[in-house]
C-alpha positions as CSV (number, residue, x, y, z in Angstrom):
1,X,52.5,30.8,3.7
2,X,51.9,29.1,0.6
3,X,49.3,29.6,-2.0
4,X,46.7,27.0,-2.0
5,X,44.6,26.5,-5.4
6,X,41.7,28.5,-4.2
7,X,43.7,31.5,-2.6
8,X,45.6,31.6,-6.1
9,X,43.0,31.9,-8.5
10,X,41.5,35.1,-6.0
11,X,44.7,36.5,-6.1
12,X,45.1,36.2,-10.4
13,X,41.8,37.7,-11.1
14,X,42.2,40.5,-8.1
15,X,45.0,41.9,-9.9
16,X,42.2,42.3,-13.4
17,X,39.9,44.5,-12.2
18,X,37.0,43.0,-13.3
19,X,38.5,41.2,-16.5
20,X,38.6,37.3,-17.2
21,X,41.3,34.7,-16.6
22,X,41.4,31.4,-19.1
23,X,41.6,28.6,-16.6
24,X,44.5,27.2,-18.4
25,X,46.3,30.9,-17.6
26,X,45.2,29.2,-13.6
27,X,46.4,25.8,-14.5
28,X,49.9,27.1,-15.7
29,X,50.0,29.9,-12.7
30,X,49.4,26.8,-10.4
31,X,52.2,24.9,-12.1
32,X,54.6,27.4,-10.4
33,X,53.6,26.9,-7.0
34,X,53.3,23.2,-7.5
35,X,50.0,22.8,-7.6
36,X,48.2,19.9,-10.0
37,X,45.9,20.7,-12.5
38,X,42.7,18.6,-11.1
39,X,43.3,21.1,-7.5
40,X,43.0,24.0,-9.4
41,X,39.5,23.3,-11.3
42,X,38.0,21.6,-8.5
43,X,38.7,25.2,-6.3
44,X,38.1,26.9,-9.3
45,X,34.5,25.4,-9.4
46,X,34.2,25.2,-5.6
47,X,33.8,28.7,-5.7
48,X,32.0,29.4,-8.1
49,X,29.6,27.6,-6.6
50,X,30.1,30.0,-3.3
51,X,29.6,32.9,-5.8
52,X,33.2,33.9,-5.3
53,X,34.2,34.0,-9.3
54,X,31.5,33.7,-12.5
55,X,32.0,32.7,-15.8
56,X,33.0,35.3,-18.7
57,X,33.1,33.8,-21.5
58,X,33.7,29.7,-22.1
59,X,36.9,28.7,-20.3
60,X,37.5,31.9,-18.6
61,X,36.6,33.4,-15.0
62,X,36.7,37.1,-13.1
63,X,36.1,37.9,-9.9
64,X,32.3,37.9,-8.7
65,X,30.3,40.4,-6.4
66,X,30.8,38.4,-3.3
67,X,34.2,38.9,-3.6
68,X,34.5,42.2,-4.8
69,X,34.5,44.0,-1.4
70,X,37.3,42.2,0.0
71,X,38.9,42.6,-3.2
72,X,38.6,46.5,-3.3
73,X,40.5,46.9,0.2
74,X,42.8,44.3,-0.3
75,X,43.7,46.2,-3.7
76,X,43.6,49.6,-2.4
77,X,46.4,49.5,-0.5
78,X,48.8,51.8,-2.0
79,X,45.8,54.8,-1.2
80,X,44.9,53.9,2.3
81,X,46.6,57.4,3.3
82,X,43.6,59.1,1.2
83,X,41.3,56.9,4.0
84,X,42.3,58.8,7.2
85,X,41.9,62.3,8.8
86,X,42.6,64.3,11.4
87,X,42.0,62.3,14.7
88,X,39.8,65.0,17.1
89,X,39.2,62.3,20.1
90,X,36.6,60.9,19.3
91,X,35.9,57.1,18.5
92,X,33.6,54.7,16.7
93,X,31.7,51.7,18.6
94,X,30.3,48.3,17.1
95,X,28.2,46.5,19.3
96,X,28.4,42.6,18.6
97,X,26.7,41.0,21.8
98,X,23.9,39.0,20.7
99,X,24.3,38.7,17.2
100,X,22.1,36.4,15.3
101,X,25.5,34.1,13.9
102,X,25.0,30.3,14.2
103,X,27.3,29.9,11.8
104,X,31.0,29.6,11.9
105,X,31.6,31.3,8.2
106,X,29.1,34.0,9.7
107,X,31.1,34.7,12.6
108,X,34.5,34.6,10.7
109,X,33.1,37.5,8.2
110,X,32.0,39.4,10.9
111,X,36.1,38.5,12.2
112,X,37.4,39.5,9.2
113,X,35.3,42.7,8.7
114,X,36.1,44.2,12.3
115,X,39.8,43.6,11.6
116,X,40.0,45.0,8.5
117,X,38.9,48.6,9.7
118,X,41.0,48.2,12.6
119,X,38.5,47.8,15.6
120,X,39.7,46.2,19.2
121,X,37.3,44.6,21.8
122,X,36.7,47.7,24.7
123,X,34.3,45.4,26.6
124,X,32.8,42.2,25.9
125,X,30.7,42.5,22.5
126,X,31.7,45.9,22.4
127,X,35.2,46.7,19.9
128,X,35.9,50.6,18.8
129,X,38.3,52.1,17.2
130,X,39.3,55.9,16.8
131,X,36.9,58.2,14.4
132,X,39.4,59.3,11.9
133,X,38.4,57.4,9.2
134,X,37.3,59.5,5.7
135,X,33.4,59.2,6.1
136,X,32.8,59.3,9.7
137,X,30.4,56.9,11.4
138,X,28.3,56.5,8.3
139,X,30.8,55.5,6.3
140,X,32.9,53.2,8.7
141,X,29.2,51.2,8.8
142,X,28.6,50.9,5.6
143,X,32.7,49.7,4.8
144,X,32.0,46.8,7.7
145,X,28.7,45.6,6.4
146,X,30.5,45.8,2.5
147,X,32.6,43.7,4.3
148,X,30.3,41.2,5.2
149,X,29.5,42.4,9.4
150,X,26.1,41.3,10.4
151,X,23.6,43.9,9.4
152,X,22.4,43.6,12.9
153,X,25.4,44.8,14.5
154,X,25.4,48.3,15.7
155,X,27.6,50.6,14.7
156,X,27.7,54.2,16.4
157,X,29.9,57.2,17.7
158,X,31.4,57.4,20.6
159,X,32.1,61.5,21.5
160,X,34.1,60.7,24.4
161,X,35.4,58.1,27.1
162,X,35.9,58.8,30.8
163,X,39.4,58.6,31.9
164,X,39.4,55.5,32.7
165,X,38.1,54.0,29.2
166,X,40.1,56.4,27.7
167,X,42.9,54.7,29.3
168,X,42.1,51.4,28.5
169,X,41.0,52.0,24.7
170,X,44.6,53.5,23.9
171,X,45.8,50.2,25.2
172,X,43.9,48.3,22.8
173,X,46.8,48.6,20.2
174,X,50.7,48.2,20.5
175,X,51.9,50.8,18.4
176,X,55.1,49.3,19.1
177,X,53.9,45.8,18.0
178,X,52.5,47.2,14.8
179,X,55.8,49.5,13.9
180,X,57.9,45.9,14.9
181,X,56.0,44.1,12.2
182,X,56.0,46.5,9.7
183,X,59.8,47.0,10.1
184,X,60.0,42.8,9.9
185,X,58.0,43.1,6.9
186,X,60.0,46.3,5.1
187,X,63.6,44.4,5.5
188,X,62.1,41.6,3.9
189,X,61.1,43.5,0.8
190,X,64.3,45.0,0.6
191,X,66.1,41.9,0.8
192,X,63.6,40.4,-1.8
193,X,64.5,43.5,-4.0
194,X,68.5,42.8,-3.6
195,X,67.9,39.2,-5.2
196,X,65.3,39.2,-8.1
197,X,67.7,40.4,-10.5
198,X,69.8,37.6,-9.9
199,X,66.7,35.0,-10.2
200,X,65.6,33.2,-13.2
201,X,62.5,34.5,-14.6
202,X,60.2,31.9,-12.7
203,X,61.4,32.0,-9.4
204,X,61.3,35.8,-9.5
205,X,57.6,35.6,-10.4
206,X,57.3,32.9,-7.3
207,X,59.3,35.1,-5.0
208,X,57.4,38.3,-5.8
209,X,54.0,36.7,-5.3
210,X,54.9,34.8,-2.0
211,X,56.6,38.1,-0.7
212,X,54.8,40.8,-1.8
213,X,51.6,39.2,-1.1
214,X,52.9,39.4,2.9
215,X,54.3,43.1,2.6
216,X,50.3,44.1,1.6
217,X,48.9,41.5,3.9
218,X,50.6,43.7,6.6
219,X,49.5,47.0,4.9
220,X,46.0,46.4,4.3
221,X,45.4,45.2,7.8
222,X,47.5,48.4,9.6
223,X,44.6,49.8,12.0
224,X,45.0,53.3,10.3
225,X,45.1,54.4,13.8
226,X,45.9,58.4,14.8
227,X,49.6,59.0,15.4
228,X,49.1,59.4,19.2
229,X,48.2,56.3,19.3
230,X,50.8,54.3,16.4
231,X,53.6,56.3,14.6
232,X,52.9,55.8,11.2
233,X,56.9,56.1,9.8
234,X,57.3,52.8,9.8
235,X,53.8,52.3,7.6
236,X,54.7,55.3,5.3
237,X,57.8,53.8,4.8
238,X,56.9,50.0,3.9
239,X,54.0,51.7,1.4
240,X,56.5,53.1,-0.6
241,X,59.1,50.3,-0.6
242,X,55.7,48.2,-1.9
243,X,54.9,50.7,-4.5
244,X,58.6,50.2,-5.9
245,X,58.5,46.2,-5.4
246,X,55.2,46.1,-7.2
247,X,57.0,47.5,-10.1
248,X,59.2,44.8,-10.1
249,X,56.6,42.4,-9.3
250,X,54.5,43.8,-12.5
251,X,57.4,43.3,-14.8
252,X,58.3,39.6,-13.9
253,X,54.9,38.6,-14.5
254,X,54.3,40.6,-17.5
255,X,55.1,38.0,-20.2
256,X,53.0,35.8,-18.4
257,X,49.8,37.9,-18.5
258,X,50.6,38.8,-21.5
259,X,50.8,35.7,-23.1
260,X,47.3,34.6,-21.5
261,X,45.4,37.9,-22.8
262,X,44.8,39.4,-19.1
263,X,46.2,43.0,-18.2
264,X,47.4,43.9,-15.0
265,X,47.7,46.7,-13.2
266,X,49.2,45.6,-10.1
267,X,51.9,42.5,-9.7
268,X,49.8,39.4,-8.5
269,X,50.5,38.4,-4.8
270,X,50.0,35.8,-2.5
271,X,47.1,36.9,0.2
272,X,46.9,33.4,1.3
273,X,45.6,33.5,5.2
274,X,44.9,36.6,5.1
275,X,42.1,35.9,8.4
276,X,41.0,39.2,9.9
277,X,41.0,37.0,13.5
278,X,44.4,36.1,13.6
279,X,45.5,39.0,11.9
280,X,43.7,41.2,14.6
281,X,45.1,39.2,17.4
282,X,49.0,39.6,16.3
283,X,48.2,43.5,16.0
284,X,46.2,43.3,19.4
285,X,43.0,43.6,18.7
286,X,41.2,41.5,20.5
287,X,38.0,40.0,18.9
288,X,37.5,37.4,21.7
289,X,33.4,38.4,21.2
290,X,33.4,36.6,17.8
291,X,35.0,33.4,18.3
């Protein structure tokens, strides 16, 4: 998927932990993916006015709160091993039914929040997902509502299913799916890798935002669910081909960032579409509750 203007800034000033981006740094950045100048500052003050990026200093921009959440799990990717534990069973519940959401960006942030710590619809308005994630209950509900869930929604633990359930929540997830699209995604990177040094300067940039940005769309959205459930090879091994492609990534945009005063410490990547409800679904987890 393609970068549009809005999407692109996001992804610039992810990559600064917390410092500013000139917009004519966004203008030229634009430029690359073809994208005119008057798109760029009308989505660059689009959301501002959503409270998405603030002003720094005249003519520059960061990242603001409301975006900061998204922005820490999105960018802690290469870590999300340091998230998980030891599965002993048991599991985490979020009850949905009922929830006070009129609205459809409400409902899409509740979407978005549910997919990104993996849950799966058990029963209608009910999704779970297995209790080995660092924190426990406590800190799986305060992660969703970060993430913009409803403060209404209940979020609890689950100490055991009968068999049946059991049955049925294992089923939630195709490990098989998940270790499919991870291999898709791993090939592509490696493929990526093979060409770059035989790119010119600008396409590589282009080409490491557009790919890498879909290696960590997969990555960040991985359920981080217990082996017996989803082999993680497949994970472990397209997290380390990233780490190595973000290198590269890092180095073709250096001159760029450079240039415009604005350190990096991670190669800047395309997360365009990343939508927890479509994500979920092609992992299968259902989120039929929140449509």
């Amino acid at each position: 998927m393609e970068p549009s203007a809005k999407s692109l800034i996001l992804d610039l000033l992810q990559t600064l932990r917390g410092r500013s981006m000139s917009v004519r740094a966004l203008v030229e950045a634009g430029a690359l993916f073809g994208l005119a100048e008057n798109g760029v500052r009308v989505a660059l003050a689009r959301l501002l006015a959503r409270g998405l990026v603030e002003r720094d200093e005249p003519g520059s921009y960061r990242l603001a709160a409301g975006a900061q959440p998204v922005s820490r799990r999105v960018g802690g990717w290469s870590s999300a091993d340091a998230r998980t534990l030891r599965w002993s069973g048991g599991w985490v519940g979020v009850l949905v039914h009922g929830l006070p959401r009129a609205d459809r960006r409400g409902r899409r942030s509740d979407a978005r929040a549910l997919a990104f710590l993996g849950f799966a619809e058990l029963d209608p308005g009910l999704l779970i997902r297995p209790d080995n994630l660092r924190g426990g209950v406590a800190q799986t509900r305060q992660e969703l509502h970060e993430l913009g869930l409803a403060i209404e929604a209940r979020v609890f633990g689950l100490g055991s299913l009968d068999e049946s359930g059991e049955a049925r929540a294992r089923r939630l997830w195709s490990g098989a799916a998940i270790s499919r699209a991870h291999r898709t995604a791993l090939v592509e990177l490696e493929r990526s890798a093979s060409r770059l040094p035989r790119l010119p300067r600008r396409a590589a940039m282009v080409e490491t935002f557009l790919v890498g940005g879909r290696a960590i769309r997969q990555i960040a959205l991985d359920p981080r669910l217990p082996d017996a459930i989803a082999p993680e090879a497949e994970y472990r091994a397209l997290v380390a081909a990233m780490r190595e492609y973000d290198h590269a990534g890092r180095e073709y945009w250096s001159d760029f960032m450079r240039d415009h005063g604005a350190p990096h410490r991670s190669s800047p990547v395309n997360l365009a579409g990343l939508s927890g409800q479509a994500r979920a679904a092609a992992l299968g987890a259902a989120s039929r509750s929140l449509a």
